[in-house]
Steps between C-alpha positions, in 0.01 A plus 500: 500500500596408178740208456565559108884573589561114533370519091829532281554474150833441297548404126735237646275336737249315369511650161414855677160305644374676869656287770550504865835679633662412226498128571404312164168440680192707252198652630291268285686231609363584851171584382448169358604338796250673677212436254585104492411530928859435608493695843709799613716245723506222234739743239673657814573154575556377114733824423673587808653832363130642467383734811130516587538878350602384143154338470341777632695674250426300238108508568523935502703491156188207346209727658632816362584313140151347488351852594659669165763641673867534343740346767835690471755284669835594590825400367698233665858628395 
């Protein structure tokens, strides 16, 4: 089940950036976050507007980037 729906992209968000629902919360963001060892719970807790999905969403769109794949993402407007 792929959760790459929750990955928008908008030239006035975030200088067009990928970000989560639209919030002014990037994917990288979330992937650094996750690097640095902050747990699941920890930015749940830290950004309550994040859902357990939008890091699973954000982890599908950085696999499929780091495999060579070109991530389309959808317009927020």
């Amino acid at each position: 089940m792929s959760r790459l729906d929750r990955i928008t992209s908008d030239p006035q968000i975030c200088h067009g950036q990928p970000v989560v629902r639209g919030l002014r919360m990037p994917v990288q963001n979330i992937l650094e976050m996750m690097a640095s060892g902050m747990s699941r719970e920890e930015i749940l807790d830290d950004y309550p507007d994040l859902e357990s999905d939008d890091l699973l969403a954000a982890l599908e769109f950085g696999a499929l980037a780091a495999g060579g794949h070109t991530v389309v993402t959808v317009n927020a407007a």
